[in-house]
Kinemage of the C-alpha trace (Angstrom):
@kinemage 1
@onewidth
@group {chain A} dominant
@subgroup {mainchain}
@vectorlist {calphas} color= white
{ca unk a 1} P -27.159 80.381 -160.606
{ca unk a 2} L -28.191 82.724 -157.935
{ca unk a 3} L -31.288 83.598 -158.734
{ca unk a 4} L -34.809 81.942 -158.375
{ca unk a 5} L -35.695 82.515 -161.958
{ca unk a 6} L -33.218 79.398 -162.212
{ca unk a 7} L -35.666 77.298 -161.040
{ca unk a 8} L -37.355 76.516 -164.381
{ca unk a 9} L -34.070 76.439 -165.710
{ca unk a 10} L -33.165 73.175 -163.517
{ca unk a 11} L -36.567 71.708 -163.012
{ca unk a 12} L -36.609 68.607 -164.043
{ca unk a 13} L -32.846 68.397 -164.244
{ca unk a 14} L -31.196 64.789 -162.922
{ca unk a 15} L -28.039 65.206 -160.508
{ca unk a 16} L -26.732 61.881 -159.406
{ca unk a 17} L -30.519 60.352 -159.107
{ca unk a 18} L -32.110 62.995 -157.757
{ca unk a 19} L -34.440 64.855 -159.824
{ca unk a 20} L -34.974 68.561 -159.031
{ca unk a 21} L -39.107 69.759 -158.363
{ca unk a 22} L -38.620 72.944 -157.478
{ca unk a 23} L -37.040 76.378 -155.654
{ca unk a 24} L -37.317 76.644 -151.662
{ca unk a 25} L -34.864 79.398 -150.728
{ca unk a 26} L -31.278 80.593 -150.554
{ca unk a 27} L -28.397 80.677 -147.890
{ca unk a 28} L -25.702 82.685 -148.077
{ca unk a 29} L -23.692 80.779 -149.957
{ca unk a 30} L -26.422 78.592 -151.384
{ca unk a 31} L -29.523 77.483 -153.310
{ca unk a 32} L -31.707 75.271 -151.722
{ca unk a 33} L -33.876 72.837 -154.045
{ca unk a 34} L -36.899 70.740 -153.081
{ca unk a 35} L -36.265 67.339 -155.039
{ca unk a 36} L -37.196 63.742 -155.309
{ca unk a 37} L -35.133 60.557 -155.405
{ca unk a 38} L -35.498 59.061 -158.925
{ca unk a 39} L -35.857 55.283 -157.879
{ca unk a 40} L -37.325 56.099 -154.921
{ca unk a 41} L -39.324 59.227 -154.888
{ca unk a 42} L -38.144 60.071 -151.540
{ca unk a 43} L -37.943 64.092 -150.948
{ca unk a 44} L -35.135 65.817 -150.383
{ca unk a 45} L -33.390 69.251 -149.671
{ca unk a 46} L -30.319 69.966 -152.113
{ca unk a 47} L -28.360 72.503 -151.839
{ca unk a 48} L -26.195 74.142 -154.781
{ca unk a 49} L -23.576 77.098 -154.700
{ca unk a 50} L -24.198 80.182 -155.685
{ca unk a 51} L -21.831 81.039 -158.408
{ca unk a 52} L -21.967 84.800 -159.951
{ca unk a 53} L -19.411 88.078 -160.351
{ca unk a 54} L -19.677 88.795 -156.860
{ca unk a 55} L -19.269 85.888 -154.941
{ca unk a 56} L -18.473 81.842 -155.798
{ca unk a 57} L -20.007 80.195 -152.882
{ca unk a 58} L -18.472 76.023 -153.537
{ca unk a 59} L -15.701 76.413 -150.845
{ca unk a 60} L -18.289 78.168 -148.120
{ca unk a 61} L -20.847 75.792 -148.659
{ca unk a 62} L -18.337 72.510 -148.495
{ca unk a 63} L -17.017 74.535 -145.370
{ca unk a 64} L -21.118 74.511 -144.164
{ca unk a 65} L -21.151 70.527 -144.911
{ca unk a 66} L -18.784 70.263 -143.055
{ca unk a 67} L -20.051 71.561 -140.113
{ca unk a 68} L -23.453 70.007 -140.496
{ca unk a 69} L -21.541 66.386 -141.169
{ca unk a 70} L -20.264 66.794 -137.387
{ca unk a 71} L -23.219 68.278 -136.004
{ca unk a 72} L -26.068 65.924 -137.729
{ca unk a 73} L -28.642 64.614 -135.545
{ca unk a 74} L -32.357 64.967 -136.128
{ca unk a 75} L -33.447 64.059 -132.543
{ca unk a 76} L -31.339 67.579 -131.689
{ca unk a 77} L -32.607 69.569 -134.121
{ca unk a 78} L -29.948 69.417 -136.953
{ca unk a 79} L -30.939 67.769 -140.193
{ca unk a 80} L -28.852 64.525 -141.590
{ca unk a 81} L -26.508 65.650 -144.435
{ca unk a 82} L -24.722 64.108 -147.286
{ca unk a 83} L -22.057 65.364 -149.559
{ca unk a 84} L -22.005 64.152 -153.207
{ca unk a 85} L -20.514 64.262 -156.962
{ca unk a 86} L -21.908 65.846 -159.026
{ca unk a 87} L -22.726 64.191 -162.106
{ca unk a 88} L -20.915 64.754 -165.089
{ca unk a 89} L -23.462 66.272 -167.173
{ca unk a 90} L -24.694 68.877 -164.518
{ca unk a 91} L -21.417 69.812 -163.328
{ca unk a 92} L -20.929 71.203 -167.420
{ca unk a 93} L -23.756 73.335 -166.684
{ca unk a 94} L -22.967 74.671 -163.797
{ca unk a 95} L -19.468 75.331 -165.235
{ca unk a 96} L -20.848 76.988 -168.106
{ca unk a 97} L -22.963 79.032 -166.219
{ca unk a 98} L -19.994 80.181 -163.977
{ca unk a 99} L -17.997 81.168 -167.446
{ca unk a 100} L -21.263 83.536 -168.623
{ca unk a 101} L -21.303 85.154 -165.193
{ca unk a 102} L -17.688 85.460 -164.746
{ca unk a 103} L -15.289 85.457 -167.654
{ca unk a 104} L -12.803 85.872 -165.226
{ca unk a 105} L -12.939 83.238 -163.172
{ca unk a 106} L -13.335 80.232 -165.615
{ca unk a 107} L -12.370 76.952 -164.687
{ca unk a 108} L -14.082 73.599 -163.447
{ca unk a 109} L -15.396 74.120 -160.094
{ca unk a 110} L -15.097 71.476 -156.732
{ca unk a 111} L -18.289 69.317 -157.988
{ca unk a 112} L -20.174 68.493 -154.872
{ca unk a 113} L -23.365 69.225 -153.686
{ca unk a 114} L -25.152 69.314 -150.200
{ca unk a 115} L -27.841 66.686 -150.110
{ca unk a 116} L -30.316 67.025 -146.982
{ca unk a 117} L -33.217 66.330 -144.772
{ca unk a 118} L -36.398 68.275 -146.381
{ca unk a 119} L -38.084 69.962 -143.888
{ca unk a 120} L -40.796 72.213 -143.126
{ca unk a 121} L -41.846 76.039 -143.294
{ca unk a 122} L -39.598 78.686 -141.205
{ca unk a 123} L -40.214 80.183 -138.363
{ca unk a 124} L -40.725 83.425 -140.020
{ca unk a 125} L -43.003 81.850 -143.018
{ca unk a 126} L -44.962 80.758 -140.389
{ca unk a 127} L -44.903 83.642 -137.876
{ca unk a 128} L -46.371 85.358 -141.284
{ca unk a 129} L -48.718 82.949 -142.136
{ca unk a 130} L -50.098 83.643 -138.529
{ca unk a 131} L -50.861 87.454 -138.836
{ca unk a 132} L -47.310 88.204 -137.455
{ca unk a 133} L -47.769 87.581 -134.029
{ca unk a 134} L -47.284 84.374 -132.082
{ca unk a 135} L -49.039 82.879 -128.786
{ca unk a 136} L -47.680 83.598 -125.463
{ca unk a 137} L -47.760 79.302 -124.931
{ca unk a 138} L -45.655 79.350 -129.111
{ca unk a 139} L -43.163 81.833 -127.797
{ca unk a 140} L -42.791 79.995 -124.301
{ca unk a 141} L -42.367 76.259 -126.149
{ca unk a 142} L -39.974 77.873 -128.498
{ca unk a 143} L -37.697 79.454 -126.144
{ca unk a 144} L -37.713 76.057 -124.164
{ca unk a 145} L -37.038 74.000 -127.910
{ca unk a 146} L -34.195 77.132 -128.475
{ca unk a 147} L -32.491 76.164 -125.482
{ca unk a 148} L -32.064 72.163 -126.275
{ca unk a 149} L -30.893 73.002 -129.658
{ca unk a 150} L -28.267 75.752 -129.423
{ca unk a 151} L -26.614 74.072 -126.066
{ca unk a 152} L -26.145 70.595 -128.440
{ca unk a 153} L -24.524 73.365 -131.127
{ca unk a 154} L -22.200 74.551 -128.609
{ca unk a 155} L -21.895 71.455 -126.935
{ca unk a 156} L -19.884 70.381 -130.161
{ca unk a 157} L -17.636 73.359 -129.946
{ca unk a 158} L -19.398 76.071 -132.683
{ca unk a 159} L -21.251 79.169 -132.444
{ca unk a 160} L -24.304 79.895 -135.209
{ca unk a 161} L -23.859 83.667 -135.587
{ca unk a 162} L -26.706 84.114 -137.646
{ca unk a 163} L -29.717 83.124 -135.595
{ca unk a 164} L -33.186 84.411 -136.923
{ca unk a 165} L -36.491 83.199 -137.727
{ca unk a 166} L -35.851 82.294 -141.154
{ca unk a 167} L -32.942 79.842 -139.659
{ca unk a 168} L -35.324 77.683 -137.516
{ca unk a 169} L -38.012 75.051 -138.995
{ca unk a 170} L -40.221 72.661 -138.144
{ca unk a 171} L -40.366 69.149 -139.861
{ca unk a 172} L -41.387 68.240 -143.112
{ca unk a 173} L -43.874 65.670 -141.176
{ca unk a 174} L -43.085 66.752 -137.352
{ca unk a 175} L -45.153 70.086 -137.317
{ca unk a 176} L -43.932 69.971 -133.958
{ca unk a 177} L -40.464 69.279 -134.499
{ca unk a 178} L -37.863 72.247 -134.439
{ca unk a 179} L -34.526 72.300 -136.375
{ca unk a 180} L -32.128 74.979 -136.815
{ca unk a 181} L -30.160 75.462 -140.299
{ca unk a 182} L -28.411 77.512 -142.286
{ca unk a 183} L -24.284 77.051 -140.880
{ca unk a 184} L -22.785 79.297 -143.470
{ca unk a 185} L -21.585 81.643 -141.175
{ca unk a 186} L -20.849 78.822 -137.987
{ca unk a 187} L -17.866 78.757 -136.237
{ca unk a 188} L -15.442 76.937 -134.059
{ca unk a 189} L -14.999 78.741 -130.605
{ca unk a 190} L -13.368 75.829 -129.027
{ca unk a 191} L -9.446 75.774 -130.886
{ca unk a 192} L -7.673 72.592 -131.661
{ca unk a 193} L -5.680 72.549 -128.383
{ca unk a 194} L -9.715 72.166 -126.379
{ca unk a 195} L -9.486 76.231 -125.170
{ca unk a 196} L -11.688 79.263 -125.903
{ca unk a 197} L -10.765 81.296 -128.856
{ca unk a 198} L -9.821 84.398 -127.295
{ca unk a 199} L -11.239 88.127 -127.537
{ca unk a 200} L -10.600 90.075 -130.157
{ca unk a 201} L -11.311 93.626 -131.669
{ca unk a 202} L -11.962 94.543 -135.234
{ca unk a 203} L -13.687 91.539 -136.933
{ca unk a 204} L -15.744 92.066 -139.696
{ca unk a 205} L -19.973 92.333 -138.624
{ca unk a 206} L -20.953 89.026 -139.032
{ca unk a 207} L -24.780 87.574 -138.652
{ca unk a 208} L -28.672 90.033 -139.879
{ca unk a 209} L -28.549 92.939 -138.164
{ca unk a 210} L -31.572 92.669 -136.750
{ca unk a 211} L -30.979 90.027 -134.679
{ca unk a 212} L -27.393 90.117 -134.267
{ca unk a 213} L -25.691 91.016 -130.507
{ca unk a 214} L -24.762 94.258 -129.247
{ca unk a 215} L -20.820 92.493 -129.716
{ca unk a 216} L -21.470 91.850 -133.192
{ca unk a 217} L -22.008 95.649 -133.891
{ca unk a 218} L -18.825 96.333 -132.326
{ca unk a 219} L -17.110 94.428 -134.621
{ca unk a 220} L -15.514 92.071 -131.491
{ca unk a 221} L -15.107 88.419 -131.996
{ca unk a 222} L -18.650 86.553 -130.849
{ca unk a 223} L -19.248 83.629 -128.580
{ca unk a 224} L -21.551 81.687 -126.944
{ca unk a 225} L -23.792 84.434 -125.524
{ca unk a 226} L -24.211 86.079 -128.102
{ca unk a 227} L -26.096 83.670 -130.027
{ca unk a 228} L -28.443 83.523 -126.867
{ca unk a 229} L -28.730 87.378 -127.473
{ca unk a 230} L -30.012 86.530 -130.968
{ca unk a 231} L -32.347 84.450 -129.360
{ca unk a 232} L -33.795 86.539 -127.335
{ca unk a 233} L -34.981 89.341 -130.012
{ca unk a 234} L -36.299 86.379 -131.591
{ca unk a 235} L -38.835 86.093 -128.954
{ca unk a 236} L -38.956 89.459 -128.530
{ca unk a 237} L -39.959 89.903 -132.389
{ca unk a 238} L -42.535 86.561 -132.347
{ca unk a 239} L -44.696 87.907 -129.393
{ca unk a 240} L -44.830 91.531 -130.057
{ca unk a 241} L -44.302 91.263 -133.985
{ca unk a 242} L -41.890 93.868 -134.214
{ca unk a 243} L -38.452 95.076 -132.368
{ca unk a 244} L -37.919 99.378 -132.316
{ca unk a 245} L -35.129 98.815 -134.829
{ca unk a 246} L -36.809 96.623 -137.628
{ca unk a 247} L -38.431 99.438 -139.359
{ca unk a 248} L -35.715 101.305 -139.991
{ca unk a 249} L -35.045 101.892 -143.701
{ca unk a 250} L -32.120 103.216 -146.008
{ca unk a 251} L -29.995 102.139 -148.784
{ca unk a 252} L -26.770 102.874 -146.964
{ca unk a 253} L -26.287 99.269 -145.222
{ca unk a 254} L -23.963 100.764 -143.010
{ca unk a 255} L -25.840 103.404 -141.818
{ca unk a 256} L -28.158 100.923 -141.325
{ca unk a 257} L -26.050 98.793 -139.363
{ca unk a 258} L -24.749 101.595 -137.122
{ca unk a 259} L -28.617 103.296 -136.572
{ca unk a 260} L -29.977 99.663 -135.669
{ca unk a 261} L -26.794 99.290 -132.721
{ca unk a 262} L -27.637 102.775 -131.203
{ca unk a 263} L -31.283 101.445 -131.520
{ca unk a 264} L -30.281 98.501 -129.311
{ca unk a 265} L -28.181 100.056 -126.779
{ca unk a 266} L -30.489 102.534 -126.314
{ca unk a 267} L -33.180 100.143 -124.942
{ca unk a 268} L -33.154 98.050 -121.668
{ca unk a 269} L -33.881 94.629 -121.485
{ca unk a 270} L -37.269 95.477 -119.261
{ca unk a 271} L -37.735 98.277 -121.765
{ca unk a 272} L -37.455 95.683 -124.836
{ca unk a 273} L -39.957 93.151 -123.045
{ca unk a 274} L -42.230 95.289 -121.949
{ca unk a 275} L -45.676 93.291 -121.842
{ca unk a 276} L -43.690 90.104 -121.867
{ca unk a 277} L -43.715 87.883 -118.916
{ca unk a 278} L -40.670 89.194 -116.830
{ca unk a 279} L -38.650 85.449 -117.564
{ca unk a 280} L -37.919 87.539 -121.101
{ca unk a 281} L -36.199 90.414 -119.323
{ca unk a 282} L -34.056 88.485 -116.924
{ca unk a 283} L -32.862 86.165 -119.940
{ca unk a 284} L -32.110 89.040 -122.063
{ca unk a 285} L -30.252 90.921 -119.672
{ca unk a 286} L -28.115 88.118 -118.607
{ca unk a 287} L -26.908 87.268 -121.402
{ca unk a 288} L -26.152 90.555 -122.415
{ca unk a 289} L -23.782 90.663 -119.430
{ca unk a 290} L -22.062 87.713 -119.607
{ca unk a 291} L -18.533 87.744 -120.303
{ca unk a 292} L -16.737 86.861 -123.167
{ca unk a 293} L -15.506 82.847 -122.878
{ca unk a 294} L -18.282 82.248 -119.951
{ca unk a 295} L -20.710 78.969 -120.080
{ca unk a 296} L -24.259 80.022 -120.236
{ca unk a 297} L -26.364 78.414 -117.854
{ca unk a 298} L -28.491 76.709 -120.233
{ca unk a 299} L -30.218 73.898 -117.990
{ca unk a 300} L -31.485 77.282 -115.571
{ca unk a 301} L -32.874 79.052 -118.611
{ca unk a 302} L -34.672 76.704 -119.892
{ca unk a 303} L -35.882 75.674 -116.178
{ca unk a 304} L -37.232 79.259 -115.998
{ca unk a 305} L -38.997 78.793 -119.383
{ca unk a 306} L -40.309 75.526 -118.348
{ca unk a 307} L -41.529 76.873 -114.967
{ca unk a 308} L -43.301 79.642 -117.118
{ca unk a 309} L -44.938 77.695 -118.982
{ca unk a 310} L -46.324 75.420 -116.354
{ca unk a 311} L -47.980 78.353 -114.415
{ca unk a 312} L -49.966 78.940 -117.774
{ca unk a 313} L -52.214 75.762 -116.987
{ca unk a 314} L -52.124 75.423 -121.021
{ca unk a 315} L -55.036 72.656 -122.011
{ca unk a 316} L -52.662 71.135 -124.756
{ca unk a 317} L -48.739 71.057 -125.471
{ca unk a 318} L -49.573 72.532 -129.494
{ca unk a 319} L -47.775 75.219 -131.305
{ca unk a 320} L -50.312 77.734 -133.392
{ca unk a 321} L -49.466 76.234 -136.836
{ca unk a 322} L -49.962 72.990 -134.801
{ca unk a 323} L -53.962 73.668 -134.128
{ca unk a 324} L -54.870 75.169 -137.853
């Protein structure tokens, strides 16, 4: 159930009153579904686990809803979220499914589902739609819209770790909406007792390479800067459509790994936003030296941005996809 040749398997396939139109994408953990209410017609996301040999995905993806439950709220960029039964007859399917794949593992699985906002395109659907390259006034807004959402996400005590383009949206209706999705690999920094987890050394890589922190290739535990690092190669990749380490290629994912780190600490901030408006460089190389547990100064960044983005003397307040 990992694939997207499934999707003409379950089109047209009832769970709990929702009928299932089609494929949108996958998670880490998860299939996402476009689909419409039956009484209704309302459209919604749903999201299924992905169940195969290598990896059963139900208690990461109830370990996602979770997260979302608490951090719901549309006006701040997360998506509303509900978590459901499945019904009977699909949860057989999905169980017989898992017994094909894995004759190993049988057994009936935890029968919920993740039942969502349906929004828009990604970033990076969009940033591709667009000839790969973004406007200097896009970039600007979404740095500003970046900043709102990721200081709510910490503001509730987790870090993202897996920032990219293909985890931000826009609306399904509000083109100029921004939401941020995809908390399979979310975390609590902020423990049980209201401290900062603490440092530590030899953790497993977790985020996309690509965009992932300097820390994260070191294998030390993340925090809060480091998904503003993410963040800023972001940028960095929608204005200039490309970051010195993307195009590097082999099957060996951790040769990969370890070429695309010496990549990044090979270049400077000022080196990295080179033709960028210097606000890029200063963010970047803050963050990058900020230390482990400290608060990043959210409210200034996004000042800076906003200050940016005034001296522009922009005619309208529009993203691109905004003015096709």
């Amino acid at each position: 159930m990992t694939k997207e040749s499934d999707t003409c398997e379950f089109s047209g396939k009832i769970i709990n009153n929702y009928v299932i139109k089609k494929y949108i994408n996958s998670g880490a953990f998860g299939n996402v579904y476009e689909v419409a209410h039956k009484k209704t017609g309302e459209k919604y996301a749903l999201k299924l686990p992905v169940i195969s040999k290598e990896k059963n995905g139900v208690k990461m993806l109830m370990s996602e809803a979770r997260i979302y439950k608490k951090l719901s709220n549309p006006s701040k960029g997360i998506a509303n979220v509900k978590i459901l039964k499945y019904s009977d007859n699909f949860s057989k399917l999905l169980n017989s499914k898992k017994e094909d794949e894995n004759d190993d593992n049988k057994g009936v699985i935890d029968t919920k589902i993740i039942v969502m906002d349906l929004l828009g395109p990604s970033l990076e659907t969009l940033f591709q739609n667009n000839k790969k390259r973004f406007s200097l006034q896009t970039v600007i807004k979404l740095a500003i819209d970046f900043m709102d959402i990721i200081q709510y996400v910490h503001s509730n005590g987790y870090i993202h770790r897996d920032l990219k383009p293909d985890n931000f949206t826009i609306g399904y209706a509000d083109k100029d909406k921004l939401f941020c999705i995809d908390f399979g690999l979310a975390k609590k920094y902020i423990t049980r007792t209201g401290e900062h987890i603490k440092f530590s050394k030899n953790r497993r890589f977790c985020g996309t390479a690509t965009y992932a922190s300097i820390a994260a290739h070191d294998n030390v535990e993340q925090s809060r800067k480091d998904d503003l690092e993410s963040i800023a190669y972001i940028l960095i990749y929608l204005y200039k459509g490309k970051l010195p380490w993307k195009s590097i290629k082999t099957k060996d994912k951790k040769k990969k790994y370890d070429l695309i780190h010496k990549e990044k600490l090979k270049y400077t901030a000022e080196e990295l936003c080179k033709g960028m408006p210097r606000q890029f460089a200063v963010f970047l190389d803050y963050v990058r030296t900020m230390d482990f547990a400290e608060k990043p100064p959210y409210n200034s960044f996004k000042k800076m941005f906003l200050r940016l983005y005034d001296s522009q003397e922009y005619n309208d307040m529009l993203y691109d996809w905004e003015k096709d």
